[in-house]
C-alpha distance (Angstrom), angle and dihedral (degrees) to the residues before:
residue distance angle dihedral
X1 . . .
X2 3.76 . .
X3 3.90 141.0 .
X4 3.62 116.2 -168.0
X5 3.69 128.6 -178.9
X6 3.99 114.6 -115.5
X7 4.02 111.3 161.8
X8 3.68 137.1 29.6
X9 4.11 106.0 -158.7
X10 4.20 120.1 -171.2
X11 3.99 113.5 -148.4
X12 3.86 122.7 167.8
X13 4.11 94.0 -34.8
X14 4.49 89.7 -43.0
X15 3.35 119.9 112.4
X16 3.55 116.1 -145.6
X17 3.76 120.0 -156.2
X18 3.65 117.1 -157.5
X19 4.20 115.6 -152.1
X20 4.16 130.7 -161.9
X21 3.37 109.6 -145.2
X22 3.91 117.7 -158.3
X23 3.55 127.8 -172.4
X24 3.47 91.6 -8.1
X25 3.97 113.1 148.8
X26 3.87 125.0 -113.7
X27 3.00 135.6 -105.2
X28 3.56 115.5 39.5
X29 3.33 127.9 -168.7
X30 3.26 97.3 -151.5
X31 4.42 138.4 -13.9
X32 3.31 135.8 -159.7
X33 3.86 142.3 147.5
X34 4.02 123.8 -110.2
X35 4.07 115.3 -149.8
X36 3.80 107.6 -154.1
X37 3.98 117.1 -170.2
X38 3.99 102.4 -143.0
X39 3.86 86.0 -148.6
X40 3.44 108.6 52.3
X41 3.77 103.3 17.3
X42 4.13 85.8 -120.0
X43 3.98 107.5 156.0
X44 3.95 119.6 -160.9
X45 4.26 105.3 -165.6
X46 4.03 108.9 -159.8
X47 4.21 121.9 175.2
X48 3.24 120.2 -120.1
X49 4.21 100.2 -97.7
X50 3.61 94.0 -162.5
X51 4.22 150.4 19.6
X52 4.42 106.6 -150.5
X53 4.44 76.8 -178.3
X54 3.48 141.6 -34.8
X55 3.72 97.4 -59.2
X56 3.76 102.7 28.1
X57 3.61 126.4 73.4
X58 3.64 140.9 154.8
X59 3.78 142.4 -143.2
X60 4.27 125.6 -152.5
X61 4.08 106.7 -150.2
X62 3.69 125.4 155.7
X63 3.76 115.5 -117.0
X64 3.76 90.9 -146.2
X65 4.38 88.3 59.3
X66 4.30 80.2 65.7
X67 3.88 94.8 65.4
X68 3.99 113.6 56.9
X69 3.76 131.0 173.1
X70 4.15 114.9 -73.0
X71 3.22 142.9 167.1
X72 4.24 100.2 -120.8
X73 3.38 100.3 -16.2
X74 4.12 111.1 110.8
X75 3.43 109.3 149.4
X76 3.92 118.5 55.9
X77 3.99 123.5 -169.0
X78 3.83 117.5 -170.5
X79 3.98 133.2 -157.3
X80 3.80 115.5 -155.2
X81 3.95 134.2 -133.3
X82 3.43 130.1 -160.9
X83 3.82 100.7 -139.3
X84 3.53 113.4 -159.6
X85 3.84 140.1 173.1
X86 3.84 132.6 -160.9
X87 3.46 127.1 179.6
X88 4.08 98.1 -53.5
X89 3.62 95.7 -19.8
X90 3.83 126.5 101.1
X91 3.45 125.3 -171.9
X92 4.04 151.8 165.1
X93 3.39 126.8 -135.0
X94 3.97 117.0 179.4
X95 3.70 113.1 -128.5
X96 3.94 114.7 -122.6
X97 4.33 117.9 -148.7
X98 3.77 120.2 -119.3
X99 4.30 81.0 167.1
X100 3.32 132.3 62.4
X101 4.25 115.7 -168.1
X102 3.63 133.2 -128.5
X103 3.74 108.4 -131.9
X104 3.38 118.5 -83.1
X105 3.93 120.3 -156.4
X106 4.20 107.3 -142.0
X107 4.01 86.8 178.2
X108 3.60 143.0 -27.8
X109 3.32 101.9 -61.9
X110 3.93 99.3 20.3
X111 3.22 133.2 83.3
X112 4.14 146.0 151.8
X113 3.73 146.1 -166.6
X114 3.45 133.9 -176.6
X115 4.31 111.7 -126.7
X116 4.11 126.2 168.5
X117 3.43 112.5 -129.8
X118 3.90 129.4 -121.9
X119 3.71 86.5 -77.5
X120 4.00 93.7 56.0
X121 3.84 87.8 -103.3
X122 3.69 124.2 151.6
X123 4.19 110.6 -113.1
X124 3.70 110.6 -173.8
X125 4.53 91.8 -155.6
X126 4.02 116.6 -170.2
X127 3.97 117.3 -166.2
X128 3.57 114.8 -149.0
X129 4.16 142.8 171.8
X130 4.17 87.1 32.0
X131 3.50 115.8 164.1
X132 4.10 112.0 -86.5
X133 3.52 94.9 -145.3
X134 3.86 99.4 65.3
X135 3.58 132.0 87.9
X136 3.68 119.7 -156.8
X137 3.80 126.4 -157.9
X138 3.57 143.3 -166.3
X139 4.43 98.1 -130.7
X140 3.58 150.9 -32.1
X141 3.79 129.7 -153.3
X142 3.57 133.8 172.2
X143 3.91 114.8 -122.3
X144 3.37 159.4 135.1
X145 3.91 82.3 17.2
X146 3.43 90.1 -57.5
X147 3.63 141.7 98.4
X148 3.89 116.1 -129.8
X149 3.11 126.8 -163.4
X150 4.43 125.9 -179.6
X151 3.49 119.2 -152.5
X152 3.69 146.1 159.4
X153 3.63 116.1 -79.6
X154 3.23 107.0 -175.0
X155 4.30 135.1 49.4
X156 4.17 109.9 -148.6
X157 3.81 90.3 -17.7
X158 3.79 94.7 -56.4
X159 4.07 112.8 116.4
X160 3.99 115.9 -110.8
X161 3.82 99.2 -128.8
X162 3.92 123.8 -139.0
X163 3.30 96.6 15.3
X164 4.32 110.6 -174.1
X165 3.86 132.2 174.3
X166 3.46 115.6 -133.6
X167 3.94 144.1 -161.3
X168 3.74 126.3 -148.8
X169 3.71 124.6 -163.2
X170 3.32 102.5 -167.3
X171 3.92 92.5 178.9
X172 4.03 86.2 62.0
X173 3.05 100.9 28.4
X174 3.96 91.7 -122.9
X175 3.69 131.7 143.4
X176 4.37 129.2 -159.4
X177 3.23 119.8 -164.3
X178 4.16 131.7 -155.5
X179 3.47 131.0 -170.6
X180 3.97 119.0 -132.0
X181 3.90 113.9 -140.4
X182 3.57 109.2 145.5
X183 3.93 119.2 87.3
X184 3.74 125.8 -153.7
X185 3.88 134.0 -168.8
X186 3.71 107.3 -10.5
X187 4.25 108.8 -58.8
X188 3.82 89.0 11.8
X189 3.95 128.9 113.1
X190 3.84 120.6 -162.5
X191 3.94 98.0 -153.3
X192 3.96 116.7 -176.9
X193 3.66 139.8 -166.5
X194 4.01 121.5 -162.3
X195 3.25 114.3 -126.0
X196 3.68 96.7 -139.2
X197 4.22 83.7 66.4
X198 3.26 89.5 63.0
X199 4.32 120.1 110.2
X200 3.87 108.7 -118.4
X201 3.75 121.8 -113.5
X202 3.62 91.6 13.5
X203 4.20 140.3 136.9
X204 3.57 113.8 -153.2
X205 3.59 146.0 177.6
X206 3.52 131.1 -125.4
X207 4.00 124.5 -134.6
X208 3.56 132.3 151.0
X209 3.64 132.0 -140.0
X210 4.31 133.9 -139.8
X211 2.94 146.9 156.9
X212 4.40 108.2 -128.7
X213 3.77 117.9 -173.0
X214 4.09 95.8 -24.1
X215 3.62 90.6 -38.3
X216 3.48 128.0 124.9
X217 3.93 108.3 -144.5
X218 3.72 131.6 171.1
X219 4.15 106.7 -175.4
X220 4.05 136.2 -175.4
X221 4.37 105.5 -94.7
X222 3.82 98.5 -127.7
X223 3.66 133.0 179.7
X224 3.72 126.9 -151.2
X225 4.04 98.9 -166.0
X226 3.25 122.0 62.6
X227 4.11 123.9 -102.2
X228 3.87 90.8 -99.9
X229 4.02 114.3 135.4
X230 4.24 88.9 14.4
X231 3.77 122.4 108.0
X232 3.53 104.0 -123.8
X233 3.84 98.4 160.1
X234 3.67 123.6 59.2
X235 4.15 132.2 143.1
X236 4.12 120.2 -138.9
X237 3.38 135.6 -126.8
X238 3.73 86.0 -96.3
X239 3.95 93.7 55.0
X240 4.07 90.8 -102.9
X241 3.46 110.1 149.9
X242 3.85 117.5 -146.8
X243 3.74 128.3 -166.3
X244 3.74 137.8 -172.2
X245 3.59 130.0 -148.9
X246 3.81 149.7 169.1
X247 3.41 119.2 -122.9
X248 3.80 125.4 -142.8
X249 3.80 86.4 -95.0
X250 3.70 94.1 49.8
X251 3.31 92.9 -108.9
X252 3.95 125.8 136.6
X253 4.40 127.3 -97.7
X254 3.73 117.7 -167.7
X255 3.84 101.9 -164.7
X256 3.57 123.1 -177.5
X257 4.02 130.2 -172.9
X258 3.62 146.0 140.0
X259 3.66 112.7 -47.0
X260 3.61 112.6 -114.1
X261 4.14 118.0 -98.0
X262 3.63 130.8 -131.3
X263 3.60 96.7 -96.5
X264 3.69 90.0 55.0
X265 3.75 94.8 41.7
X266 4.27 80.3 53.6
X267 3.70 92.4 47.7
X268 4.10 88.7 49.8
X269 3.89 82.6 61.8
X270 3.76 97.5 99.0
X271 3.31 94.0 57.5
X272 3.48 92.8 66.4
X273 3.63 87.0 45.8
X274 3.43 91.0 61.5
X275 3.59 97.1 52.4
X276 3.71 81.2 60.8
X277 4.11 90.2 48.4
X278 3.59 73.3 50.2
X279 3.38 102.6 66.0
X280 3.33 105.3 34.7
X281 3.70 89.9 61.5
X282 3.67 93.3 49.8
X283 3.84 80.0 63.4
X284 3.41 97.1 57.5
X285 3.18 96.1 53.1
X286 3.79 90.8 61.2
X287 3.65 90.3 50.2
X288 4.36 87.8 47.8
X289 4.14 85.1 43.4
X290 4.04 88.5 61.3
X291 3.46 95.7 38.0
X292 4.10 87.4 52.1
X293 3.57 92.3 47.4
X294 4.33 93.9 55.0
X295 4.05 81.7 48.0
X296 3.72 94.5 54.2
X297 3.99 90.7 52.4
X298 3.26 89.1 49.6
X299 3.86 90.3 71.1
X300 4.03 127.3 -165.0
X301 3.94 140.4 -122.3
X302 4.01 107.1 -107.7
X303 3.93 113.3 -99.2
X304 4.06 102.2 -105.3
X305 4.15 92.8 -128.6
X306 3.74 110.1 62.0
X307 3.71 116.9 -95.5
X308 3.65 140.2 -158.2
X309 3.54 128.9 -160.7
X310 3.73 118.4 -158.7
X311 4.03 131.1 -165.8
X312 3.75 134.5 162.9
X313 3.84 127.1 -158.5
X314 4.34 91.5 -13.0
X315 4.18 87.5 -51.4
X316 3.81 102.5 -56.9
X317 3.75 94.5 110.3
X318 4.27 135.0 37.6
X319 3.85 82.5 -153.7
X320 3.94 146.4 109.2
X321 4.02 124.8 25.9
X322 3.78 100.4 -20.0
X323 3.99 83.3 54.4
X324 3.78 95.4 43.3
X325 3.87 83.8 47.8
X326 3.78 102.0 51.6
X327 3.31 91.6 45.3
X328 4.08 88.3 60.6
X329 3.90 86.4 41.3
X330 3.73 96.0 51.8
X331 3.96 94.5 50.1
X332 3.99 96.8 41.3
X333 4.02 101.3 34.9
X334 4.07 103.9 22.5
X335 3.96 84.9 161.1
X336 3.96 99.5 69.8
X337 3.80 117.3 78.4
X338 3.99 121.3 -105.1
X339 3.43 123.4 -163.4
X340 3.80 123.7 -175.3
X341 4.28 108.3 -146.2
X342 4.20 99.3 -151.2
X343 3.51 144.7 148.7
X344 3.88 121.6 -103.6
X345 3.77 89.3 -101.1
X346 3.65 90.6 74.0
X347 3.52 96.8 50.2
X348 3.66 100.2 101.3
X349 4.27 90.7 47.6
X350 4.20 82.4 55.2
X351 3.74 93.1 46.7
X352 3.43 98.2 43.7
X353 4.15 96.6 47.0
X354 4.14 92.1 32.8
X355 3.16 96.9 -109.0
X356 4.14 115.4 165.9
X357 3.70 106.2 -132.7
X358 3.92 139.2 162.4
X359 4.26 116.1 -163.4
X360 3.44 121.4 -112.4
X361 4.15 125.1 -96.9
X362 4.15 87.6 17.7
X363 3.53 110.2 133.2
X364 4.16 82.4 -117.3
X365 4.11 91.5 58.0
X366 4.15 84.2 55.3
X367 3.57 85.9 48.6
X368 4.26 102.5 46.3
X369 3.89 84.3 39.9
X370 3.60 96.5 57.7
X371 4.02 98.9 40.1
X372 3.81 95.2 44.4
X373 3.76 123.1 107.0
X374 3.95 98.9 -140.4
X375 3.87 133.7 13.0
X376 4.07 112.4 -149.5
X377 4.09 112.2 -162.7
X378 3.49 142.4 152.2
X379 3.77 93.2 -150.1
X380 3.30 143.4 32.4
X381 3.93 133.4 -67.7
X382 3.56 119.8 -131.2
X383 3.83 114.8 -82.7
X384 4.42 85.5 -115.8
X385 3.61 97.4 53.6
X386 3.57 103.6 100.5
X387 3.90 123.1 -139.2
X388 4.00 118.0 -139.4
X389 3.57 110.2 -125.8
X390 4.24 83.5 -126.7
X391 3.94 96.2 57.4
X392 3.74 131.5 88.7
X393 3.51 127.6 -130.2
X394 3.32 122.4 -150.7
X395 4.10 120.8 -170.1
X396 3.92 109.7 -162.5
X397 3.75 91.3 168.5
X398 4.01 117.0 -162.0
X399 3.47 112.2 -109.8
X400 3.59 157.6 4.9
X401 3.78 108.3 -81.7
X402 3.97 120.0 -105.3
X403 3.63 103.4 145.2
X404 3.93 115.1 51.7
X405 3.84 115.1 -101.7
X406 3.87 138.8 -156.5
X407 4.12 110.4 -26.4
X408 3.03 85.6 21.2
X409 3.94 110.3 60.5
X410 3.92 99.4 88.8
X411 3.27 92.9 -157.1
X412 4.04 125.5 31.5
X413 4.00 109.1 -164.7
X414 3.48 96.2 173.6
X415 3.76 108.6 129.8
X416 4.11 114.9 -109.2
X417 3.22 99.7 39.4
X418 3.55 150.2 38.2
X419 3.84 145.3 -109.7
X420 3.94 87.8 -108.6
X421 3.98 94.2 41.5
X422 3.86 92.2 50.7
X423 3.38 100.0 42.4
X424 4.36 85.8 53.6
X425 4.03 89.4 49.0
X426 3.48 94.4 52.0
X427 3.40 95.4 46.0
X428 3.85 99.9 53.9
X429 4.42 92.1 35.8
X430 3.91 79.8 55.0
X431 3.82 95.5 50.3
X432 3.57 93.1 53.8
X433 3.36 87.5 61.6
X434 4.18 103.6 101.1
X435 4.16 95.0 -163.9
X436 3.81 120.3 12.2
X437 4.15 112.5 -161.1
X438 4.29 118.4 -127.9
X439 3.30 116.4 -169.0
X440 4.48 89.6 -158.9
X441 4.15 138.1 -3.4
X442 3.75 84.4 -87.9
X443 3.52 106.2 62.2
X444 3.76 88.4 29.6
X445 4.23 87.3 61.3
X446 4.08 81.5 48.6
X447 3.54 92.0 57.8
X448 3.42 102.3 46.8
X449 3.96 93.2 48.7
X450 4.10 95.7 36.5
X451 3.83 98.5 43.1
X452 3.60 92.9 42.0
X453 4.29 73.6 -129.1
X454 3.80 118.6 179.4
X455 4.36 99.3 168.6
X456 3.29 134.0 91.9
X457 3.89 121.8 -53.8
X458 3.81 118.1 -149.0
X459 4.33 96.8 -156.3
X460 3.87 87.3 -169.3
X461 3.55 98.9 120.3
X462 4.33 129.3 -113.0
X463 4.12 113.9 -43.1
X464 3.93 81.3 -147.6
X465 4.22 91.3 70.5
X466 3.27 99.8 50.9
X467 3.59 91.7 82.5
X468 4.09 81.0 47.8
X469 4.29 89.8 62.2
X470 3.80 99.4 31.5
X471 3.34 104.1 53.9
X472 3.91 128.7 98.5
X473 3.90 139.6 -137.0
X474 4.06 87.3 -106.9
X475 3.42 86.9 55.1
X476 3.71 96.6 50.6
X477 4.09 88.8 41.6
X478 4.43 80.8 53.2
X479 3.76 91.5 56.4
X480 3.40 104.7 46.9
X481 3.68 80.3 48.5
X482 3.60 86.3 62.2
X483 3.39 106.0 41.3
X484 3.51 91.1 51.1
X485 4.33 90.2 -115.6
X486 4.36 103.8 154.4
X487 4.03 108.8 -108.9
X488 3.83 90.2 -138.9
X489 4.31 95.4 64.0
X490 3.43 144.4 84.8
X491 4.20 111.6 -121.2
X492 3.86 120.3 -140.5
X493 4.10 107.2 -171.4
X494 3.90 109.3 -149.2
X495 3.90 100.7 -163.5
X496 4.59 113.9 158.7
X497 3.74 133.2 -178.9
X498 4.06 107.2 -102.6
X499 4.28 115.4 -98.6
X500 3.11 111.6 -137.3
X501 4.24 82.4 -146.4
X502 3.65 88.3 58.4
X503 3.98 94.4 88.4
X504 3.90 125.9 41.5
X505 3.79 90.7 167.4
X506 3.38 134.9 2.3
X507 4.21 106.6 -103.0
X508 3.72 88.3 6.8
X509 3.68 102.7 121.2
X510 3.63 129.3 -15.9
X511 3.98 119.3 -95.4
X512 3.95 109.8 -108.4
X513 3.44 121.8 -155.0
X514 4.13 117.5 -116.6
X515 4.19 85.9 -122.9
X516 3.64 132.9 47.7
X517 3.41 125.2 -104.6
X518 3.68 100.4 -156.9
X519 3.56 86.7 62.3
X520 3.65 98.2 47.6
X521 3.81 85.7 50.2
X522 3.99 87.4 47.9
X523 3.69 94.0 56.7
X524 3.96 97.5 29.3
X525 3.44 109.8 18.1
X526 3.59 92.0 109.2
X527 3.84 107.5 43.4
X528 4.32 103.6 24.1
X529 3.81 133.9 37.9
X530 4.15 119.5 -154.6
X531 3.18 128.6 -124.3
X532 3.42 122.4 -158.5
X533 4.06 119.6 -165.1
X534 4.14 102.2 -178.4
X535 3.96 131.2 171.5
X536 3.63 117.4 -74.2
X537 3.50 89.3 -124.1
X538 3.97 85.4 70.7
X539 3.82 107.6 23.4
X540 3.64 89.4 94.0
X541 4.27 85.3 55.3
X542 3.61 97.4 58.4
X543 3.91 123.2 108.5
X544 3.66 116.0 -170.9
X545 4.00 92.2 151.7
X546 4.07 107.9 144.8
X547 3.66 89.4 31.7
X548 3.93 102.4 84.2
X549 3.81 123.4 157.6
X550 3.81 87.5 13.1
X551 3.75 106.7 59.9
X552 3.82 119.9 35.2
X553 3.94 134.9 177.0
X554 3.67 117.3 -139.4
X555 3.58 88.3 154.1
X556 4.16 90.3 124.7
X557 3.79 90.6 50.3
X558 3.45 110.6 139.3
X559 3.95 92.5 -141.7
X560 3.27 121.4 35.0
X561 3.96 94.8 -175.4
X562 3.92 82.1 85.6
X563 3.24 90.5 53.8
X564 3.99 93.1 52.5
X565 3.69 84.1 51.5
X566 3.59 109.1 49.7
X567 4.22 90.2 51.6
X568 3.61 135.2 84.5
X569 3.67 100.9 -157.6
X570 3.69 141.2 23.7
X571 4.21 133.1 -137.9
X572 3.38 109.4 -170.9
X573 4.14 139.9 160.9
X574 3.60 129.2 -166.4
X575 4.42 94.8 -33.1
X576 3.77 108.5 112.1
X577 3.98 87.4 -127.5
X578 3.58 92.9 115.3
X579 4.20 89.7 69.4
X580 3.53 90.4 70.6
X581 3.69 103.3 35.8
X582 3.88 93.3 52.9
X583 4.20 85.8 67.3
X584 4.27 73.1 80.9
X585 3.74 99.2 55.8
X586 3.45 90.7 -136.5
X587 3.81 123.8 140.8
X588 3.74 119.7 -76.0
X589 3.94 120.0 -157.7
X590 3.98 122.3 -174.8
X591 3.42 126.7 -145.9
X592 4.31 114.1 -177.1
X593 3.85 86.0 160.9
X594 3.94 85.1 169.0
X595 4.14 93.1 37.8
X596 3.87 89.6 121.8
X597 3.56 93.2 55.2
X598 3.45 95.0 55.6
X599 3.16 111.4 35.2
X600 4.07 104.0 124.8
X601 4.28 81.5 50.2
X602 4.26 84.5 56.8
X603 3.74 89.0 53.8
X604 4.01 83.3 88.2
X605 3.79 92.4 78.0
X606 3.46 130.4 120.2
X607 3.32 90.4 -156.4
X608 3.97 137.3 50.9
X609 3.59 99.2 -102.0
X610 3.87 93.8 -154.5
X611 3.75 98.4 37.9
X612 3.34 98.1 44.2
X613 3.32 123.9 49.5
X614 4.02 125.8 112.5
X615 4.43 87.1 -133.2
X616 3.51 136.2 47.8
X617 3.90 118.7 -101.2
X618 3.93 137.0 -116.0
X619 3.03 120.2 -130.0
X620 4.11 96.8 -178.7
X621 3.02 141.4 -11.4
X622 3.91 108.7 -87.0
X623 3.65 78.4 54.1
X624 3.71 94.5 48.1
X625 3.97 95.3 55.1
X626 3.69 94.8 46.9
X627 3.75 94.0 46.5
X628 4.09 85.2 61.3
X629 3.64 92.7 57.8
X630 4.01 85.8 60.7
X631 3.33 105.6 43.2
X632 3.68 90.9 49.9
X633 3.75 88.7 54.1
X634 3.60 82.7 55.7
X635 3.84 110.0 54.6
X636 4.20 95.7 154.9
X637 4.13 113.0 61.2
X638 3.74 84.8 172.7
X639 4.21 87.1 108.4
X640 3.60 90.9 40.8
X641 4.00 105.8 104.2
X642 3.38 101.2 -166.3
X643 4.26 83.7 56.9
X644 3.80 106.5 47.9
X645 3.83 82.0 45.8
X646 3.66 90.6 62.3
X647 3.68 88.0 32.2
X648 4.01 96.7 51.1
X649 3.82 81.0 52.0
X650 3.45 111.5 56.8
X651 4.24 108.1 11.3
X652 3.90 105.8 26.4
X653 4.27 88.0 99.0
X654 3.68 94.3 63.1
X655 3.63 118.7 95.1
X656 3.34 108.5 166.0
X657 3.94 92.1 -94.0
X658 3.56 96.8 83.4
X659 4.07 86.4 116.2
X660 3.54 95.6 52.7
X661 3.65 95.6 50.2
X662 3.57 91.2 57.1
X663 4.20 91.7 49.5
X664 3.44 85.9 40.6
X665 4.44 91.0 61.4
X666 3.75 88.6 41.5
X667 3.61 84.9 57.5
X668 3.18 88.6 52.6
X669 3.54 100.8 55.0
X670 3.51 94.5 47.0
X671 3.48 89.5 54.9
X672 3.99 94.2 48.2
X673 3.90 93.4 44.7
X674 3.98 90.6 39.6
């Protein structure tokens, strides 16, 4: 028996779902359609209100009835049930989704669409508590000497009246202003702006003006999606070039300058010759991967002195446990031999601390990896390195989990592979691990259920925080000192997850930060300096000329454990940084300034994002800047209950010995093998 969702129907502000039935048994005594909220465990039962035939039939609910009054909760996604009754039998059968919705805005700051999950199941997802003064639209493209943009027209079936694109300069202060007329597809305006109106040598923002219910609005155009398939580039007949972009805050930048000349179209040549440099490295690196993979099967006598091999994050860093670890290892057991696996980029940071090293897919790295006596990472190997039955493998991992992992990742949309495929890879790579490192009983229950892991677990807590609970106020004092931070102020760390809407090109506009730094300097200037700790992927982007000794980017730090311990606060998103820093009991502040946007994403947490954090959240930022001033009035969380719960939870284990414990078992095995 099956029920599977085929049509989504609008009538006077009901929404009528329409249902194929298949192989479903006749009669029944009675039909009807359970909503169950996968949150709360809320249910909603509504009869079937009518039968088109035999195996169609359709329900009439109210999407405002599947959003209720709560405490935190704000976004609500519910699975459906065919509920159906026959004779003395009751059963459930969960309905399946042939249709997938367009969104459909209830209000302002509501909104829902119907999805299937990664198992083809219907989800019936409402968006609530979004922000009023954004306007979301469907796509913009520059042509025809025009810039189009498609949007909803339409709130709940009733028309948005007056509707007007408009420009912002907020350089000069200027605004332009452009009347939408023409109507799409049903609910959908096609608005357009020549591109002979627009002011030359200008960067604009684009908002759109209405009039909703009596009210006068003018909100921020924003765009979920990314720009991917839109033309957002073009140059006019009078050699203008004019550029698109997404902000940080998804919102939209018309830019217009100077088209570029021949001479600099000439000197943008090697570019393109580096895409082809490009490729033809790519391909060596298939020929290298083959050649690695006949070396690994090869295999290798063990080297007669112990030997550990260390890598962090697949070579690109000398960083986190392994680091912590070796560091241990080198001072206690100087004898054994230690052997850093890295990419050439680290190189110099190996030669210039002695550090013994061999580079990554050499024919030497195949041969250190296969004689050593223990491998030490905080990620995984690649699937074709091959283990020797006589080495041990130990898994520190790199952080506290936040966002689900492995198993647990319903659906994998990483390109060349698939959910099934990824989920079998990570199972076997995990199982070769022979001990796996938890820093607390949660992650450790993570572990077990997202790596499909049956070894040993070492519950010691991270290598990486030790340095977090043994160091001292002199040694705090000695790296500000060195990093050049002034004795006499307050520190606020800004460290967020990476966006993957944060970069459209490499170089192609400089990353902005989602609060202003005048007016953190304004209100702080004086008494706290920021410090901002980005992704590499955008450390390069940032521009924080003019705001010496108050701003400063350590965001290519190579340990950013120092950088926990020289600040007094932390702003944070979605990264699982704030894990680690709470071991200081210092304040915690959270800033998801684009949380509404992606909600459905920030269903993969383990956790309930706005239950459970150890800080209060921002919601914008006016509230972000005054939340600052608190928590740096408040530099000691250690009498804040709702804190030390989250702290007794997830960092109590740690004792700053979490590094010996782990030379302390290899010891051990040595011992019991030798």
């Amino acid at each position: 028996m099956r029920a599977i969702l085929s049509g989504l129907h609008h009538k006077k502000n009901i929404q009528e779902l329409e249902l194929e039935l298949i192989d479903v048994p006749e009669p029944f005594d009675d039909l009807a359609v359970t909503f169950l909220e996968k949150q709360s465990q809320a249910s909603l039962t509504i009869p079937i209100s009518k039968a088109v035939s035999a195996d169609v039939v359709r329900i009439k609910v109210d999407a405002n009835d599947l959003q209720y009054q709560t405490g935190s909760q704000s976004e609500f996604s519910w699975e459906m049930y065919l509920n159906l009754r026959q004779q003395h039998t009751r059963g459930l059968i969960q309905v399946e989704s042939e249709y997938l919705s367009d969104r459909h805005q209830l209000t302002l700051t509501s909104y829902y669409q119907v999805n299937s999950d990664a198992n083809g199941m219907a989800v019936f997802n409402m968006h609530t508590q979004q922000a009023d003064d954004e306007f979301t639209i469907k796509a913009i493209n520059l042509q025809d000497d025009q810039l189009q943009i498609t949007g909803p027209s339409r709130i709940n079936n009733q028309p948005i009246d007056n509707q007007r694109l408009v420009l912002k300069n907020a350089s000069a202060d200027s605004t332009a202003e452009w009347p939408i007329t023409h109507m799409s597809l049903h609910g959908l305006f096609l608005g357009t702006i020549p591109l002979s109106d627009l002011a030359a040598d200008t960067t604009q923002q684009l908002f759109i003006r209405s009039t909703v219910n009596g009210q006068d609005l003018e909100q921020r155009v924003v765009m979920s999606q990314s720009l991917a398939g839109q033309v957002t580039q073009t140059i006019t007949a009078g050699h203008r070039l004019v550029m698109i972009e997404k902000r940080y805050d998804n919102g939209i930048r018309v830019q217009e300058t100077a088209a570029p000349t021949v001479p600099e179209r000439i000197a943008a040549v090697p570019g393109k010759v580096g895409g082809v440099t490009r490729f033809l490295s790519m391909l060596m690196d298939k020929v290298n991967l083959v050649y690695m993979r006949r070396l690994f099967k090869r295999g290798h006598r063990p080297y007669d002195q112990p030997t550990l091999v260390f890598e962090s994050f697949g070579g690109r860093q000398v960083s986190d446990s392994p680091y912590a670890i070796y560091l241990l290892f080198k001072q206690l057991y100087p004898g054994f031999n230690f052997i850093w696996s890295i990419d050439r980029s680290q190189k110099h940071f190996c030669k210039e601390n002695d550090i013994p090293y061999v580079i990554r897919r050499t024919s030497k790295w195949v041969r250190v990896l296969g004689k050593a006596s223990f491998w030490i990472s905080n990620a995984r190997f690649p699937s074709w390195v091959k283990k020797p039955q006589y080495l041990t493998y130990i898994q520190t991992w790199h952080g506290t989990p936040l966002k689900k992992l492995g198993l647990d990742i319903e659906n994998v949309s990483m390109p060349g592979t698939t959910t099934a495929k990824y989920h079998v890879n990570f199972v076997r790579e995990a199982n070769r691990w022979d001990a796996l490192v938890s820093p607390n009983d949660y992650s450790t229950r993570i572990f077990r259920s997202a790596f499909g892991y049956n070894n040993q677990i070492l519950k010691v807590g991270y290598p990486r925080n030790d340095e977090l609970i043994n160091s001292t106020p002199d040694d705090v004092t000695a790296l500000k000192q060195e990093l050049g931070i002034p004795l006499d102020k307050k520190v606020v760390l800004y460290a967020p997850t990476y966006r993957d809407n944060q970069f459209a090109e490499k170089g192609k506009y400089t990353f902005e930060l989602p609060f202003s730094l005048d007016e953190f300097q304004k209100q702080y200037g004086d008494d706290a300096v920021l410090v901002l700790r980005m992704h590499y992927l955008i450390s390069n982007a940032l521009d924080i000329s003019g705001y010496e000794g108050v701003v400063f980017d350590f965001s290519n730090h190579p340990n950013i454990s120092d950088l926990y311990l020289i600040s007094d606060m932390l702003i944070t998103d979605y990264s699982s940084v704030f894990f680690d820093f709470a071991y200081l009991k210092r304040p915690i502040l959270f800033y998801p300034y684009d949380y509404h946007m992606y909600k459905d994403e920030l269903r993969g947490f383990y956790l309930d994002y706005e239950k459970d954090l150890p800080g209060e959240i921002a919601q914008n930022e006016t509230q972000l800047l005054s939340l600052i001033g608190d928590k740096l009035a408040t530099p000691d969380m250690s009498n804040n209950k709702k804190f030390m719960d989250f702290y007794r939870r997830f960092c109590s284990i740690d004792d700053g010995l979490s590094s010996l414990k782990i030379v302390n078992y290899v010891i051990q095995q040595i011992q019991k093998n030798g």
